[in-house]
C-alpha distance (Angstrom), angle and dihedral (degrees) to the residues before:
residue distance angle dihedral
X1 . . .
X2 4.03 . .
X3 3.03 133.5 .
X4 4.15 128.3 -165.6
X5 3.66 128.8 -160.6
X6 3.44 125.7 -143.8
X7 3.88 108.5 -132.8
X8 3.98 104.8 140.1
X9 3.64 96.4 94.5
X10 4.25 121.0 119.2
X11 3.53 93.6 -135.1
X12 4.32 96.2 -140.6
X13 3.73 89.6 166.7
X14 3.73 96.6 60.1
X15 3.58 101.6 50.5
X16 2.81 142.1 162.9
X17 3.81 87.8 30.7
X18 3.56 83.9 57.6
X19 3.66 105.7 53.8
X20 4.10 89.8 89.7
X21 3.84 102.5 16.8
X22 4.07 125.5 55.1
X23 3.52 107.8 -122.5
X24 3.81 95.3 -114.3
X25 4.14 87.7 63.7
X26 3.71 87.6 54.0
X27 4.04 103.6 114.6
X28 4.17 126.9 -126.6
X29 3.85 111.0 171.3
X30 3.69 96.3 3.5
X31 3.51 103.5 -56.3
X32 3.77 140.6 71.2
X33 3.81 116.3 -78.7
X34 3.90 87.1 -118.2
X35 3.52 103.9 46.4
X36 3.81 82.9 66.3
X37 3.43 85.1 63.6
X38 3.95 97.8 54.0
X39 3.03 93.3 46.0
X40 3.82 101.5 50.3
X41 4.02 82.1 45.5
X42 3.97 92.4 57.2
X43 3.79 94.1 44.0
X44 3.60 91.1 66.5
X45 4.02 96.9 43.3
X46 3.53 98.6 -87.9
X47 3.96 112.1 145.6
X48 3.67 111.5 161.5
X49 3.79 119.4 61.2
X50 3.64 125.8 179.7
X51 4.04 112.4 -150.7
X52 3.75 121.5 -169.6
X53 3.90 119.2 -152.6
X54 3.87 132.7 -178.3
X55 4.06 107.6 143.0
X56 4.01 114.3 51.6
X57 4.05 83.3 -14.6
X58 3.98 84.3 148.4
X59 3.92 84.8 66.8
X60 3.31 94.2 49.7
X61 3.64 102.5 52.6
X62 4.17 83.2 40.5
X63 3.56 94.8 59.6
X64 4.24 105.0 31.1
X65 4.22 94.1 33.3
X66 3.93 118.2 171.3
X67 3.81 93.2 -19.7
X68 3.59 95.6 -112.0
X69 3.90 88.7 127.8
X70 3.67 94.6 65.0
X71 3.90 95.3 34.4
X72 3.83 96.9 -98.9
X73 3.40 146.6 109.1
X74 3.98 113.4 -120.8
X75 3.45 120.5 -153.0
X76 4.15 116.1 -160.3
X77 3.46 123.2 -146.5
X78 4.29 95.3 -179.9
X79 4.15 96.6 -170.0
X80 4.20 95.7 -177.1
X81 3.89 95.7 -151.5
X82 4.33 109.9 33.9
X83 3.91 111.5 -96.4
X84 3.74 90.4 -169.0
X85 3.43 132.6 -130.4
X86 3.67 109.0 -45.2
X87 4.44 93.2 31.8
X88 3.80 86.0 44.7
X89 3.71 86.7 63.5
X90 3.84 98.1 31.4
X91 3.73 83.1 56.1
X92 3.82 92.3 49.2
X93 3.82 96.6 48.4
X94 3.35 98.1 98.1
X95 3.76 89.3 62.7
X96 3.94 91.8 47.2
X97 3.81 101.0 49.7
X98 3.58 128.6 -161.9
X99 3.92 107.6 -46.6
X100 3.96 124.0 89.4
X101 4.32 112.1 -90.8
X102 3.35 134.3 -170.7
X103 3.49 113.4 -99.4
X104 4.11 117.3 -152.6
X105 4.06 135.8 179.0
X106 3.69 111.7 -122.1
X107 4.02 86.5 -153.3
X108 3.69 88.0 57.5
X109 4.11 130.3 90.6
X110 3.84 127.9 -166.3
X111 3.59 150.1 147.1
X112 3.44 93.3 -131.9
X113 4.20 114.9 143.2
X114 3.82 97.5 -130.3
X115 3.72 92.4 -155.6
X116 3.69 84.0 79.1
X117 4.25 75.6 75.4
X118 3.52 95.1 54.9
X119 3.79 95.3 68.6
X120 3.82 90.1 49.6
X121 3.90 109.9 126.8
X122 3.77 115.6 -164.3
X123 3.83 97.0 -179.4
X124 3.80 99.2 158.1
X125 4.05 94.9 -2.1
X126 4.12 131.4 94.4
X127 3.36 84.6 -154.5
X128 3.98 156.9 40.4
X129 4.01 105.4 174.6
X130 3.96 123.7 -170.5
X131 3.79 110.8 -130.0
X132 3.50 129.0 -156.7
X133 4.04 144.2 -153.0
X134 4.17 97.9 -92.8
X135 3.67 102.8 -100.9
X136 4.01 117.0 -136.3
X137 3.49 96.1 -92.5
X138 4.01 98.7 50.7
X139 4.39 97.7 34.4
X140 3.39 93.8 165.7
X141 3.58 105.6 57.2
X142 3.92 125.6 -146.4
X143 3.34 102.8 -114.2
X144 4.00 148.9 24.4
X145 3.44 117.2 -122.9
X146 4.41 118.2 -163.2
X147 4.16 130.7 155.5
X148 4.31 88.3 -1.2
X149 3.77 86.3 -57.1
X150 4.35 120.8 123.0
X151 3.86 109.4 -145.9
X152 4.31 133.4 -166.3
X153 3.56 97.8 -123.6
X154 3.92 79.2 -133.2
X155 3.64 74.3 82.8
X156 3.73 104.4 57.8
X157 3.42 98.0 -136.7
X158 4.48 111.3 172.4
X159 3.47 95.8 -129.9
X160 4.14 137.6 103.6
X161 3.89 118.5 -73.4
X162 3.29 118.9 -127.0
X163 3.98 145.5 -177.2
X164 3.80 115.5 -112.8
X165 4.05 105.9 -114.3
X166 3.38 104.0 -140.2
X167 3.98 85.7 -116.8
X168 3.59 120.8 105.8
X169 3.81 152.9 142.0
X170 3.95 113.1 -127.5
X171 3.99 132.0 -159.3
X172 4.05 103.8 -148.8
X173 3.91 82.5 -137.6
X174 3.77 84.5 85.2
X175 3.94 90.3 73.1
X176 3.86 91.4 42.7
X177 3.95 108.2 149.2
X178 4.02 94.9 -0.6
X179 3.21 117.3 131.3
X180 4.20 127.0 -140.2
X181 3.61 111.6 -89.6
X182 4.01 133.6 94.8
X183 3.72 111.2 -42.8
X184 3.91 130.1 148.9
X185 3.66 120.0 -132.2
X186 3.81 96.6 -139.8
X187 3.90 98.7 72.6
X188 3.99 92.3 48.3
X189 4.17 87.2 48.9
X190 3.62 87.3 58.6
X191 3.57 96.4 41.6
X192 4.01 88.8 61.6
X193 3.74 93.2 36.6
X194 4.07 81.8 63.6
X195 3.70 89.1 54.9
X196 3.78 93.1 42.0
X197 4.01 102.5 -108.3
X198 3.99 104.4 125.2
X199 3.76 116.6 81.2
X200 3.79 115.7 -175.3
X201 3.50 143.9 -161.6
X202 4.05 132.2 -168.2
X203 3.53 122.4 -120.1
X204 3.77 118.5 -120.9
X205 4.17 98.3 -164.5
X206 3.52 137.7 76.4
X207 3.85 111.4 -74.6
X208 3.86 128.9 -178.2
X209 4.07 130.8 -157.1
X210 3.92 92.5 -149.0
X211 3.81 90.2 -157.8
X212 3.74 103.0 137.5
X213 3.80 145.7 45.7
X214 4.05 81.4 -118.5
X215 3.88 97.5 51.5
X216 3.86 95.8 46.2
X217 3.76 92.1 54.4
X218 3.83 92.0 42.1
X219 3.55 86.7 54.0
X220 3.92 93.6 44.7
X221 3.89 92.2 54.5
X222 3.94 94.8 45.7
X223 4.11 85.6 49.8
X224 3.61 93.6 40.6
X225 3.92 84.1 52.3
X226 3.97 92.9 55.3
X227 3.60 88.0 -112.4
X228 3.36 92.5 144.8
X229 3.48 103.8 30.1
C-alpha cells in the first residue's frame, strides 16, 4: 500500500512564518510537522510515499530527499502553481497506481495509529474517511457520520456531524475520467457520498488543525511537555 502526502498548500494563515518555509517544514516537538507523518507511515510498513509540492516545493524536496533517511521511498509530484486537493492527487496518480492509499494532510497532527488504515476495506467504496469531534474553529463539522457511513448534510442523514480529519484511505476510482487541472476534493466526496461510496469512521486520539502561528506553538509546548507522550 501507498500512501501520499499532501504538501502543496501556500500556507496564508501561517504567515509570516511561512513566507520562507512550507508549512509542512514548520517544527512542533522538534521536528517538522510532516516528518511525523513519515515516520508514523514507515512504522506500520508503509514504504512508498507520494508528496505533492507547489509553494517552496524546492525546500521540501531539499530538506526530505529520496526518503532514505526515514526508511522510505519518496515519491515527488512537484505541481509549480497548487492544483489543490483533488488535482494535486489527480496529478500524482500516476505515481500511486491502481490500488487504494492512504491519503494524509501535511497541515495536520495526530496520534492516530495508522495501522488502524491498513485493515480498511473499500470493496465497493472510493472512500473510507476519518472524522473528527469539530474543533473550535470549524463547529459545525463537514459531514454526518451514522452506521460507518459519511453523509452531505444536504442529505439529512440523523446521525453526529463531524469534521473531516485530514486522514483517509482513497480508491483512485474516485478520479476516474478527470482530467489534471484545479479541482477540490470536497465536491467529488459528496458526489460519492450521494451514491453511497464513503464509509467513515471517528477518530478516538488527539488531533490538531495546525492552522495558525498560535496553534502550532500551542501544540509545540503541550508536545514539548510530554503531553502526549
Amino acid at each position: 500500500m501507498k500512501a501520499m502526502i499532501l504538501a502543496a498548500g501556500l500556507g496564508n494563515r501561517m504567515r509570516p512564518l511561512t513566507l520562507h518555509t512550507p508549512k509542512p517544514l514548520l517544527e512542533v516537538g522538534g521536528k517538522p510537522l510532516i516528518v511525523w507523518h513519515i515516520e508514523k507511515l514507515q512504522n506500520i510498513g508503509i514504504k512508498d510515499i507520494v508528496i505533492n509540492t507547489a509553494w517552496l516545493g524546492e525546500k521540501l524536496a531539499q530538506t526530505l530527499g529520496d526518503g532514505s533517511q526515514f526508511g522510505v521511498n519518496i515519491l515527488w509530484s512537484h505541481e509549480g502553481e497548487g492544483l489543490e486537493t483533488a488535482g494535486g492527487i489527480i496529478n500524482a496518480l500516476p505515481l500511486l497506481g491502481q490500488e487504494p492509499f492512504i491519503l494524509v494532510n501535511g497541515d495536520v497532527w495526530s496520534t492516530m495509529d495508522f495501522s488502524t488504515l491498513l485493515d480498511v476495506k473499500l470493496e465497493n467504496d472510493l472512500a473510507h474517511l476519518v472524522l473528527v469531534e469539530n474543533p473550535a474553529q470549524h463547529p459545525n463539522g463537514d459531514f454526518t457520520l451514522a452506521n460507518g457511513r459519511a453523509y452531505t448534510f444536504d442529505q439529512n442523514q440523523p446521525g453526529e456531524a463531524l469534521t473531516y480529519s485530514g486522514v483517509a484511505v482513497i480508491h483512485p476510482g474516485m478520479f476516474a475520467g478527470l482530467e489534471n487541472g484545479k479541482r477540490p476534493l470536497a465536491p467529488l466526496l459528496k458526489q460519492a457520498m450521494l451514491e453511497q461510496q464513503i464509509s467513515a469512521s471517528k477518530m478516538q486520539s488527539v488531533w490538531v488543525d495546525v492552522g495558525t502561528p498560535e496553534r502550532l506553538n500551542v501544540l509545540d509546548q503541550q508536545i514539548k511537555q510530554g503531553l502526549y507522550d
